[in-house]
N, C-alpha and C positions, 0 to 999 in steps of 0.2 A: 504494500500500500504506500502510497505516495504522500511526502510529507504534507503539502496543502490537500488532500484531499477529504473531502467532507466526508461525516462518518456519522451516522445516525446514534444518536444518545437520548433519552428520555423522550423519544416522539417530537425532537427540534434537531434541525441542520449544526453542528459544531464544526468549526476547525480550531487549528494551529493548536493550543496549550489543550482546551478541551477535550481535544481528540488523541493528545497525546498521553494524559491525563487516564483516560477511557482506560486503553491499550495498557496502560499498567495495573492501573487496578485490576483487570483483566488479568493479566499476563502474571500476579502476582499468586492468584494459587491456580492456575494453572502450573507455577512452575513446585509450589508445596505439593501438590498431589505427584508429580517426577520424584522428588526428593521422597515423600510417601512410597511409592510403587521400589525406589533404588532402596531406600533403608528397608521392606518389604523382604526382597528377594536376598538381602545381605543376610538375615537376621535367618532366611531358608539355608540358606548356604554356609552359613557359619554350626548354625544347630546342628544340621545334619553331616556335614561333613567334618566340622573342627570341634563337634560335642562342645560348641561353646553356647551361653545363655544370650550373649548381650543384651542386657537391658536394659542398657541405655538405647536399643532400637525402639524397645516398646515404648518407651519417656519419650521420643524426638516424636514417634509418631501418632502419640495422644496429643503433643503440643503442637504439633500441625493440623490436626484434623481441627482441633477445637478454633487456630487461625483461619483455619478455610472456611469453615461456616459462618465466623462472624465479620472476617474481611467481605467473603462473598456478598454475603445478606446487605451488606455495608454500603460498598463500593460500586457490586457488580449487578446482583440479584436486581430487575426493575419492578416495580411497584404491578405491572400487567404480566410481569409472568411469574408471580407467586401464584399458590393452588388460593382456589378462592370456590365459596358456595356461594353462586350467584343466581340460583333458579327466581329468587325474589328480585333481584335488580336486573336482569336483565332485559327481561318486558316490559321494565317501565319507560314514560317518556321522558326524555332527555331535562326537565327541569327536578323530576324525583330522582333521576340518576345524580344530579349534581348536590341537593341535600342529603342524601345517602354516603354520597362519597367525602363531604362534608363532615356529616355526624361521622364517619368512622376517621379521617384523619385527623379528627378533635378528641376522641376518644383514645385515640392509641397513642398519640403526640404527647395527648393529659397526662397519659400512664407515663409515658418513658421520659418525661420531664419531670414527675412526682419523682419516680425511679431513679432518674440521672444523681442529686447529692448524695443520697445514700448508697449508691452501688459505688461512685467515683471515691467517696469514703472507705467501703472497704475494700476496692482495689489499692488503694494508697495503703491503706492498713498488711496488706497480702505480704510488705518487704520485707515482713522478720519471716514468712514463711518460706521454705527452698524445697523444691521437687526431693523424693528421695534415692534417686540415682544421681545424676547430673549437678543435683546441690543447685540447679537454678531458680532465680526469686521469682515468685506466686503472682506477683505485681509486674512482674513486666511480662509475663505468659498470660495474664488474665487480661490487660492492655488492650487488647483487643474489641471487651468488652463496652470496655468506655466508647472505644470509635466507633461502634455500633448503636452503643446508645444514642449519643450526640449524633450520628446523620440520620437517623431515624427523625428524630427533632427535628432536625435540620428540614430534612427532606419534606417531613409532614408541613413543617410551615410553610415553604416554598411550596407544595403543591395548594394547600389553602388560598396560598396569595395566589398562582396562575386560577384557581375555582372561583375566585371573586372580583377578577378583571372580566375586560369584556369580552375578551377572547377564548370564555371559558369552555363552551361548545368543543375546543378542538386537545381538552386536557380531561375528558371526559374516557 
């Protein structure tokens, strides 16, 4: 892909930093599921053929999976393609669709705003804890959580604000 080339992100045209931007967050567990699948087949091939345990493979690869799902969700995951029960919103017309979408981004923004001091609390809290292979700190492994929290906020406001412009029809 070509550096000015446009690249679709949240249902709007981006370039240049935005789409470079994109392609990382992207490309970031992309590349943790590699290091998963490599630490994976090391930890087959050391057990079975050097009768060794390593487990520091299983440490690396519980603190990667737990990065990929809350970077994903975070960064990559878009708001239209999480699983959604939507037999009730669907059929409706486009003004009950936008209070529906509405009430739930006020809903869940409320929680993970509620949420955000006291989780960012005891992640900061997590430094006197350390993994029990690797000895690494609880607090910069759980880190992830915070970023998760905060773009969810993030995100929910920002979608709020495009549901209350006039252009809202096209963020439906």
């Amino acid at each position: 892909m070509q550096t000015g080339a446009a690249v679709e992100t949240q249902g709007e045209s981006a370039t240049g930093w935005g789409a470079r931007l994109r392609r990382f967050a992207t490309a970031v567990p992309a590349l943790m599921f590699a290091l998963v699948f490599l630490i994976f087949n090391y930890k087959i091939i050391t057990r079975y053929l050097e009768h060794d345990e390593a487990a520091w493979a299983d440490e690396v690869s519980v603190i990667l999976f737990i990065w990929i799902i809350f970077w994903a969700n975070a960064f990559v995951v878009r708001d239209k393609e999480q699983i959604t029960f939507d037999l009730v919103y669907r059929p409706l017309p486009e003004r009950w669709k936008r209070v529906m979408a509405l009430a739930r981004l006020v809903f869940v923004g409320g929680i993970f705003v509620w949420a955000l001091p006291g989780s960012l609390d005891y992640i900061a809290f997590l430094w006197r804890e350390r993994t029990p292979v690797l000895n690494l700190r609880l607090d910069l492994i759980y880190s992830c959580f915070g970023l998760f929290l905060i773009a969810v906020v993030a995100r929910s406001a920002w979608q709020i604000v495009k549901l209350l412009g006039p252009g809202w029809r096209s963020h439906i």
